[in-house]
GUVOMAR-135220 format. One record per atom (N, C-alpha, C): y, z negated, x negated; residue number from 1; atom name; residue in one letter; chain. Coordinates in pm, whole numbers. Layout:
<rs>
{{Y Z X} NUM 'CA' 'a' 'A'}
...
</rs>
This chain:
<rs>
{{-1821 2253 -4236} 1 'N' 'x' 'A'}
{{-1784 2162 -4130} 1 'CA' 'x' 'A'}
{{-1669 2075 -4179} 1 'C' 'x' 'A'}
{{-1580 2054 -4081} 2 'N' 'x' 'A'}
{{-1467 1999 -4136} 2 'CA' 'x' 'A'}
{{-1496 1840 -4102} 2 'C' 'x' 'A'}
{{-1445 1698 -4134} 3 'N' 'x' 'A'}
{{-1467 1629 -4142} 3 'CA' 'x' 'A'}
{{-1467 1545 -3944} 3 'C' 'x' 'A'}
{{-1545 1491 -3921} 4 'N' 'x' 'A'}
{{-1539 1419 -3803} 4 'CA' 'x' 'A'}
{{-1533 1262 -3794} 4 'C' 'x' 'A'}
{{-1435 1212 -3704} 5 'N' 'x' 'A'}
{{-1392 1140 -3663} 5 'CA' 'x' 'A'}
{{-1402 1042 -3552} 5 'C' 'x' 'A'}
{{-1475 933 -3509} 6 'N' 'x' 'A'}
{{-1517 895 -3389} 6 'CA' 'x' 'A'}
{{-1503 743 -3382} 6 'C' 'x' 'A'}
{{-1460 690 -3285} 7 'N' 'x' 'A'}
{{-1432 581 -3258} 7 'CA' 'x' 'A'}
{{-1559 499 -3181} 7 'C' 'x' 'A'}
{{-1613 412 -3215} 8 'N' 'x' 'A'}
{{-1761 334 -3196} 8 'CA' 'x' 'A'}
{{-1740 166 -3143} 8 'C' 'x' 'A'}
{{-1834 179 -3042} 9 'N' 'x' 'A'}
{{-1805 2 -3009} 9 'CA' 'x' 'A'}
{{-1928 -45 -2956} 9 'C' 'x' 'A'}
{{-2015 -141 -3016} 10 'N' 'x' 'A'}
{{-2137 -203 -2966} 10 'CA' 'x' 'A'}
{{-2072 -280 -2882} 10 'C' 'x' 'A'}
{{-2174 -283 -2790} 11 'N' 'x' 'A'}
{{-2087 -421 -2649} 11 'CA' 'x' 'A'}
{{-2143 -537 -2671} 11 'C' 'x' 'A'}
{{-2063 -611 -2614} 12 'N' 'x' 'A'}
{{-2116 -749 -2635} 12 'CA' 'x' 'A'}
{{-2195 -809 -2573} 12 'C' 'x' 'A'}
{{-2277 -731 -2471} 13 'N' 'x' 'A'}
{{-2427 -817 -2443} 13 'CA' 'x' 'A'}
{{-2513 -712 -2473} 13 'C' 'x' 'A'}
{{-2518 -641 -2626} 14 'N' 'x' 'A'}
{{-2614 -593 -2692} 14 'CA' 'x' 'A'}
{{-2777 -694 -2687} 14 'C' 'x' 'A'}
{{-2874 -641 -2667} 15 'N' 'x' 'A'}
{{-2973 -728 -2639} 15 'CA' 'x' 'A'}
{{-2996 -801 -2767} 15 'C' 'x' 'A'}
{{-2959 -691 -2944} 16 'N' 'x' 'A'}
{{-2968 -741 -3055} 16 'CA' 'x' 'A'}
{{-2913 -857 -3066} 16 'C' 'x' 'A'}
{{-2785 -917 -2980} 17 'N' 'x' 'A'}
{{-2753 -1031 -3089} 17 'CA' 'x' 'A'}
{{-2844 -1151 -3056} 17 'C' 'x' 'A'}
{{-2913 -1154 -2943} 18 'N' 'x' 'A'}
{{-2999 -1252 -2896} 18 'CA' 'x' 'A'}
{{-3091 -1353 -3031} 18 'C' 'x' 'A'}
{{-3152 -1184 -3130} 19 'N' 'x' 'A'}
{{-3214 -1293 -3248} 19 'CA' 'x' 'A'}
{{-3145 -1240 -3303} 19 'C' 'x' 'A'}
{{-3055 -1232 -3353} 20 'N' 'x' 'A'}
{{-2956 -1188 -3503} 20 'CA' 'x' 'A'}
{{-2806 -1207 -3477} 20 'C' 'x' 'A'}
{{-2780 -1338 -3459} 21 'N' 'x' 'A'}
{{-2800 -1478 -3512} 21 'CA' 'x' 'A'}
{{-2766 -1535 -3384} 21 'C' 'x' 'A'}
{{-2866 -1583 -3332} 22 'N' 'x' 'A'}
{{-2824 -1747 -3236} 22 'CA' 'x' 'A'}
{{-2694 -1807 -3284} 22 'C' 'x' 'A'}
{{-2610 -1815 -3212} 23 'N' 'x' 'A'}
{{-2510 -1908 -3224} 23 'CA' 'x' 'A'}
{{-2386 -1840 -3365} 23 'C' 'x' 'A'}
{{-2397 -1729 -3417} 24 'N' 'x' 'A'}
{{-2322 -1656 -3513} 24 'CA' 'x' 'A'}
{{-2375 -1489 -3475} 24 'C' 'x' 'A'}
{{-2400 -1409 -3397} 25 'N' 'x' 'A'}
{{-2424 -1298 -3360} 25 'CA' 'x' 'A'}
{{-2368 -1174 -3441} 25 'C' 'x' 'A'}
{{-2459 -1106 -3580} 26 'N' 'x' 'A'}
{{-2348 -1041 -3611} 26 'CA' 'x' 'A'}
{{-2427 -866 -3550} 26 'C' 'x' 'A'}
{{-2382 -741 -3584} 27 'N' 'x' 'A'}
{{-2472 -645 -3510} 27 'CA' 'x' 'A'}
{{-2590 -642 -3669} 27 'C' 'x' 'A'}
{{-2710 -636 -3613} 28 'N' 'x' 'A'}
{{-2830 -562 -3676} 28 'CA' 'x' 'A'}
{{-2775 -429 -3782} 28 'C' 'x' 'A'}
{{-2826 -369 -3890} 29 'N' 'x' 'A'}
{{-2781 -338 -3960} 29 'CA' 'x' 'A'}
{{-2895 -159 -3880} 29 'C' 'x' 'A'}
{{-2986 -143 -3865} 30 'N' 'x' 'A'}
{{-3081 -81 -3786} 30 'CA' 'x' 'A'}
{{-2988 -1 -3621} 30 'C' 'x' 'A'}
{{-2890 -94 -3569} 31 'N' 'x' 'A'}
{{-2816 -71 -3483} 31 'CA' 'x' 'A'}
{{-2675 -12 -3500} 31 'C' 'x' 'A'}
{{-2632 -12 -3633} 32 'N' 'x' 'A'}
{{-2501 66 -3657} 32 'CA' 'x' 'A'}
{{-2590 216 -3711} 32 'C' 'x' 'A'}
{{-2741 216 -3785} 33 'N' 'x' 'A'}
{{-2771 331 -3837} 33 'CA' 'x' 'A'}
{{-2789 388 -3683} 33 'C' 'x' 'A'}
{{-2798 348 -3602} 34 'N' 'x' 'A'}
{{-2885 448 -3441} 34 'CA' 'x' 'A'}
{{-2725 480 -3452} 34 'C' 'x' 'A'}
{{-2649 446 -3423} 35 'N' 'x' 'A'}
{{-2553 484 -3349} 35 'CA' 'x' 'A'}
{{-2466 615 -3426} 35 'C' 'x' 'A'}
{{-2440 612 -3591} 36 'N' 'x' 'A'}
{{-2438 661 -3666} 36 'CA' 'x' 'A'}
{{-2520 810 -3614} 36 'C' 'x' 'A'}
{{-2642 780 -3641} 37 'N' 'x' 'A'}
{{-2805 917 -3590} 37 'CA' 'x' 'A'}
{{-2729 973 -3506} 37 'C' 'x' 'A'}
{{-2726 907 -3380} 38 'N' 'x' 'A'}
{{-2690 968 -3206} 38 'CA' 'x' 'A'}
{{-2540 1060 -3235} 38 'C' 'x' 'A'}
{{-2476 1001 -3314} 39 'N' 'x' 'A'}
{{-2331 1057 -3355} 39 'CA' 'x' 'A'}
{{-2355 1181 -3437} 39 'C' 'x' 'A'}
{{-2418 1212 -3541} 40 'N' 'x' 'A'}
{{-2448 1309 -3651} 40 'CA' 'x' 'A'}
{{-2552 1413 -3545} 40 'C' 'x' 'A'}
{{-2683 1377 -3484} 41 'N' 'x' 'A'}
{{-2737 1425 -3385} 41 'CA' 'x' 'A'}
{{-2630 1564 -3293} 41 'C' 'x' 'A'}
{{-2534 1499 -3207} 42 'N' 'x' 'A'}
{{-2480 1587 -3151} 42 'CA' 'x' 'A'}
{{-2356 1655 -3245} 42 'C' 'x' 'A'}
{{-2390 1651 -3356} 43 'N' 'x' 'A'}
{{-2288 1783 -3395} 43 'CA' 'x' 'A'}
{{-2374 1919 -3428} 43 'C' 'x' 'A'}
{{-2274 2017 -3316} 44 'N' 'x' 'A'}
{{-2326 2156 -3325} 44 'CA' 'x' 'A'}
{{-2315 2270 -3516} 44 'C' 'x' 'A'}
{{-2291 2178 -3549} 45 'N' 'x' 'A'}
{{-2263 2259 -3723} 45 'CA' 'x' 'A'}
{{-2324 2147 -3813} 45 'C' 'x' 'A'}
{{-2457 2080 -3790} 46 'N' 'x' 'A'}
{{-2493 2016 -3897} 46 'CA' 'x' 'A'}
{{-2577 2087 -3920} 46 'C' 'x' 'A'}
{{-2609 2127 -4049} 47 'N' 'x' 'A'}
{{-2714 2278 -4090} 47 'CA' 'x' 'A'}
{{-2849 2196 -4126} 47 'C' 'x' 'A'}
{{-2962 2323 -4073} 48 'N' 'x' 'A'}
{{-3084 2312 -4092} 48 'CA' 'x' 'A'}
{{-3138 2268 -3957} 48 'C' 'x' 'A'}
{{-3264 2257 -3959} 49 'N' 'x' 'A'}
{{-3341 2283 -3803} 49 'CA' 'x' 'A'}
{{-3299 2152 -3744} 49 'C' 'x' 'A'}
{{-3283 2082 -3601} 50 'N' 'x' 'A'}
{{-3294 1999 -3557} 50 'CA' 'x' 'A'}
{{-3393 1948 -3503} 50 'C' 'x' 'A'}
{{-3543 2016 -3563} 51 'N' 'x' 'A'}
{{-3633 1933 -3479} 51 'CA' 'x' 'A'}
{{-3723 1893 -3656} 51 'C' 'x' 'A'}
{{-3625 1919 -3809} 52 'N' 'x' 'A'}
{{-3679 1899 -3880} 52 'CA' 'x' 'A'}
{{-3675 1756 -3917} 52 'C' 'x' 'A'}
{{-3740 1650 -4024} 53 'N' 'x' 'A'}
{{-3785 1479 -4039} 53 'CA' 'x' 'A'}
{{-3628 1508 -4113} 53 'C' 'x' 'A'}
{{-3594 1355 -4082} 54 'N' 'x' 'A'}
{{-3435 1335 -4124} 54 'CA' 'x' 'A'}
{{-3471 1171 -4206} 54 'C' 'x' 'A'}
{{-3451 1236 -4321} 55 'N' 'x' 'A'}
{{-3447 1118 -4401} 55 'CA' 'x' 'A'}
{{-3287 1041 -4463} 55 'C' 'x' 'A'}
{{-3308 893 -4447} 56 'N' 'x' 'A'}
{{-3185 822 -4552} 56 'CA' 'x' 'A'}
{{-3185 801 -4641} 56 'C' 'x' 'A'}
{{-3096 847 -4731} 57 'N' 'x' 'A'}
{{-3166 864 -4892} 57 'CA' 'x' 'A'}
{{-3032 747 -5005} 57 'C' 'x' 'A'}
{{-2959 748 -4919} 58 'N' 'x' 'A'}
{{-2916 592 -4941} 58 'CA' 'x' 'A'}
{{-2770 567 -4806} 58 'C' 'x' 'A'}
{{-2817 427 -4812} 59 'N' 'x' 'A'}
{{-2715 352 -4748} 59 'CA' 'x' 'A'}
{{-2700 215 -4765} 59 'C' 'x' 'A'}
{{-2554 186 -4775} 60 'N' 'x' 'A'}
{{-2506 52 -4791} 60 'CA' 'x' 'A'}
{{-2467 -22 -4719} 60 'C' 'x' 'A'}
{{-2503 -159 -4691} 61 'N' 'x' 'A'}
{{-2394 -219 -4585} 61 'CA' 'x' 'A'}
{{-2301 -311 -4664} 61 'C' 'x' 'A'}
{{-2182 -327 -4666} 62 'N' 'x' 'A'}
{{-2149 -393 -4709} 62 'CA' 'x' 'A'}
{{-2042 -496 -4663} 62 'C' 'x' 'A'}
{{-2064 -523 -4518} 63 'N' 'x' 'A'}
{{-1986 -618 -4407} 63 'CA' 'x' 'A'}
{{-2002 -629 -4289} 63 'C' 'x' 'A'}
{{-2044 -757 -4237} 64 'N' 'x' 'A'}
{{-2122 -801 -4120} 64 'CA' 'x' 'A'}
{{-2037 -745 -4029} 64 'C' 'x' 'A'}
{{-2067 -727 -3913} 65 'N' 'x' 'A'}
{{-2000 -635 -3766} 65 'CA' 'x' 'A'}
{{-2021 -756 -3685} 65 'C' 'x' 'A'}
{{-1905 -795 -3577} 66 'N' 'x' 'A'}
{{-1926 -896 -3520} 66 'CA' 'x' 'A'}
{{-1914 -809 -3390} 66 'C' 'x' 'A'}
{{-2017 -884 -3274} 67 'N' 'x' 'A'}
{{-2015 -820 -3131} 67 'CA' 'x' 'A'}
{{-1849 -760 -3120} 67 'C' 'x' 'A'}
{{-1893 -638 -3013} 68 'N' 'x' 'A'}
{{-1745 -592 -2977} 68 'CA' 'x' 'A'}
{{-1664 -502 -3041} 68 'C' 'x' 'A'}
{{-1719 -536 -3209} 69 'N' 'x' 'A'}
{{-1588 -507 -3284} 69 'CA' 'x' 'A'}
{{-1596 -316 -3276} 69 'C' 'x' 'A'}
{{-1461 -266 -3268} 70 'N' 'x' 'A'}
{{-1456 -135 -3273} 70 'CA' 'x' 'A'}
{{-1422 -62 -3437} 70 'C' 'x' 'A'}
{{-1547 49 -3436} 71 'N' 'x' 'A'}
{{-1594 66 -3583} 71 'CA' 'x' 'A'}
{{-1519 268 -3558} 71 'C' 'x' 'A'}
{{-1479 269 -3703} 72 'N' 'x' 'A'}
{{-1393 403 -3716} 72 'CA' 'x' 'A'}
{{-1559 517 -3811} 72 'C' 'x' 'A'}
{{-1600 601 -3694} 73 'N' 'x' 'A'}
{{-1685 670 -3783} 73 'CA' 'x' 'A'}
{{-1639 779 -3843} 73 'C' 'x' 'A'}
{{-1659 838 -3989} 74 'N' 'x' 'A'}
{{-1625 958 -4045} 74 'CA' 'x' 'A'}
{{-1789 1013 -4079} 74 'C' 'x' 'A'}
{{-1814 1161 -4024} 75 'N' 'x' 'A'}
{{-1898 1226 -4095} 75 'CA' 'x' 'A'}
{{-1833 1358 -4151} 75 'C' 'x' 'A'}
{{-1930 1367 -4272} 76 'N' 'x' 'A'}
{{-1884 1468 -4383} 76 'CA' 'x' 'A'}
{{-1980 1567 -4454} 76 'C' 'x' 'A'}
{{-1991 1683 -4448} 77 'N' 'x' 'A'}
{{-2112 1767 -4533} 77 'CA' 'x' 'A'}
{{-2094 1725 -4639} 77 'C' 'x' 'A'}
{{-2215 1683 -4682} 78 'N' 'x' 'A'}
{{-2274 1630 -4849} 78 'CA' 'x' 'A'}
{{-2261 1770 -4954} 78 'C' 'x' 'A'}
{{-2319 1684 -5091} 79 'N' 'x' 'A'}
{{-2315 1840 -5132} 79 'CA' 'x' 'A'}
{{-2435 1938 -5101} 79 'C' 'x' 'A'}
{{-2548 1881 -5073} 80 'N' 'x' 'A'}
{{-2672 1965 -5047} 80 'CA' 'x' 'A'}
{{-2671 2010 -4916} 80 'C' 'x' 'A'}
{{-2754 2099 -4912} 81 'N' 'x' 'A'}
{{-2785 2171 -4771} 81 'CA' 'x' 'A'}
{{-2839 2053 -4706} 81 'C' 'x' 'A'}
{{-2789 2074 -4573} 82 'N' 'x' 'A'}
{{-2846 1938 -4492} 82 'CA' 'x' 'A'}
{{-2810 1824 -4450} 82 'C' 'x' 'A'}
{{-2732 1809 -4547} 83 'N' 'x' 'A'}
{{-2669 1668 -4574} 83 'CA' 'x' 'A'}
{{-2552 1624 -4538} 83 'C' 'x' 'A'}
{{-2544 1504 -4435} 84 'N' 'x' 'A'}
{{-2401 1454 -4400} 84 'CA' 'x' 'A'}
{{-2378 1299 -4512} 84 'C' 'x' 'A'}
{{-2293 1327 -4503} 85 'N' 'x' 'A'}
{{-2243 1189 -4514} 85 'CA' 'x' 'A'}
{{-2171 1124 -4446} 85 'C' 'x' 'A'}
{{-2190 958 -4407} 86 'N' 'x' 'A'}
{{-2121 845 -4332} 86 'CA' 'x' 'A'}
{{-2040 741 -4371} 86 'C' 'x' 'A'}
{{-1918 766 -4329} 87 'N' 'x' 'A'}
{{-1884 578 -4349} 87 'CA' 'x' 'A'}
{{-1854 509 -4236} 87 'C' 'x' 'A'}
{{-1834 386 -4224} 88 'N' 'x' 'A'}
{{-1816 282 -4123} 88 'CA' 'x' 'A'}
{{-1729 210 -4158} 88 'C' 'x' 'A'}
{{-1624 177 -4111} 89 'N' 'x' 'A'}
{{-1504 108 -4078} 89 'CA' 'x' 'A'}
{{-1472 -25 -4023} 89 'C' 'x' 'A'}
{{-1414 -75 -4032} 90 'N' 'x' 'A'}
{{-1364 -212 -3909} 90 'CA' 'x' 'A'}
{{-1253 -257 -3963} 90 'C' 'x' 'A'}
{{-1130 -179 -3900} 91 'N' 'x' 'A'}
{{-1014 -274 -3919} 91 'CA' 'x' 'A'}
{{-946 -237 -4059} 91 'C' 'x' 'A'}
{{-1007 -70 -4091} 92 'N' 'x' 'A'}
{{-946 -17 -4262} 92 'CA' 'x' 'A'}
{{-1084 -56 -4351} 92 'C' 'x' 'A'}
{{-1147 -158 -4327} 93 'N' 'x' 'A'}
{{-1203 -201 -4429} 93 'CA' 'x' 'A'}
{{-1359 -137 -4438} 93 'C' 'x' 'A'}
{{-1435 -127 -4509} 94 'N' 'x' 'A'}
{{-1586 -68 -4515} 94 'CA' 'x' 'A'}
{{-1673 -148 -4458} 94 'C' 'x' 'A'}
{{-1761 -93 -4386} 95 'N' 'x' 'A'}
{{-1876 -188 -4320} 95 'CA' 'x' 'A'}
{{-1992 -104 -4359} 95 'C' 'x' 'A'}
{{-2004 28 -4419} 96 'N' 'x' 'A'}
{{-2173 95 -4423} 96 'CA' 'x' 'A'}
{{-2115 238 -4499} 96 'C' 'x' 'A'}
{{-2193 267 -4590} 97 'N' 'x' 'A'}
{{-2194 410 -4595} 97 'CA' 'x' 'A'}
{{-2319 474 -4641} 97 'C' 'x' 'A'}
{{-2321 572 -4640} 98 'N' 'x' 'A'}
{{-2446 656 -4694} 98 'CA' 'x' 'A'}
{{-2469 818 -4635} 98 'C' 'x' 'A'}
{{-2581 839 -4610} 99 'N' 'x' 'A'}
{{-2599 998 -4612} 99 'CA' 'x' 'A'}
{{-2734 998 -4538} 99 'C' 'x' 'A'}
{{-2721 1115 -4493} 100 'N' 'x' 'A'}
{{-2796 1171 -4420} 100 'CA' 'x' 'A'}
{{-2907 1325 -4427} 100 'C' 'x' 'A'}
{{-2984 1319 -4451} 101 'N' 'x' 'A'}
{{-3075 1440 -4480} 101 'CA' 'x' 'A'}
{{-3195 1536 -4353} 101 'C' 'x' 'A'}
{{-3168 1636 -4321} 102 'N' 'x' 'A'}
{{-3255 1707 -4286} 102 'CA' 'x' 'A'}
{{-3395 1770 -4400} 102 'C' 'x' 'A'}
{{-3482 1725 -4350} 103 'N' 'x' 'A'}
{{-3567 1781 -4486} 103 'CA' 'x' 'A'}
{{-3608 1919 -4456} 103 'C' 'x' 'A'}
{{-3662 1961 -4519} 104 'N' 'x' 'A'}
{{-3680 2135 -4526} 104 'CA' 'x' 'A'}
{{-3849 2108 -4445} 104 'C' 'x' 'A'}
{{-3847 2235 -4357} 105 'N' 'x' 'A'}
{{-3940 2226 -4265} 105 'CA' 'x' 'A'}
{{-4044 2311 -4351} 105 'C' 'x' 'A'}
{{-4174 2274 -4321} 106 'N' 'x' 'A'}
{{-4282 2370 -4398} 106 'CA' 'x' 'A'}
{{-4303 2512 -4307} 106 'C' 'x' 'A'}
{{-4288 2642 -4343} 107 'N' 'x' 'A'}
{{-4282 2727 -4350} 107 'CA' 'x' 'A'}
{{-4446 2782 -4293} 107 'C' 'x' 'A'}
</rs>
């Protein structure tokens, strides 16, 4: 799979920013991974079953997302079977990365 590219934008009356943070709203860290999922989800060449348990076997955040802001997604085959990898963007700079796993279905 060659590398993918997608342009991402939480809106700004996300129900999350209501408690995360009153009065400083940044996005939930739980809400960039869904969106990330839903994105990796519909690609037709991510290998291994799609109805197999999809584990995160690491991810980082490493910069708050403020409502609105528009986030640059890259996914990438890892080195293992199964496996994507993610990063998250805003503006050039890193907001999240990590990986993604299909686990092997029992037989």
């Amino acid at each position: 799979m060659n590398d993918v590219h997608l342009s991402l934008q939480i809106p700004r009356e996300h129900p999350s920013y209501a408690g995360h943070f009153p009065g400083q709203p940044i996005v939930p860290g739980v809400v960039l991974l869904d969106l990330v999922l839903q994105a990796a989800e519909g690609l037709p060449d991510w290998p291994g079953r799609p109805d197999s348990p999809l584990e995160i076997p690491v991810c980082k955040f490493v910069q708050a997302v403020s409502p609105g802001a528009i986030l640059a997604l890259t996914l990438s085959t890892g080195s293992s079977a199964g496996t994507l990898n993610f990063r998250l963007q805003q503006d050039g700079q890193p907001v999240a990365s990590g990986s993604l796993r299909r686990t092997p279905s029992a037989a």
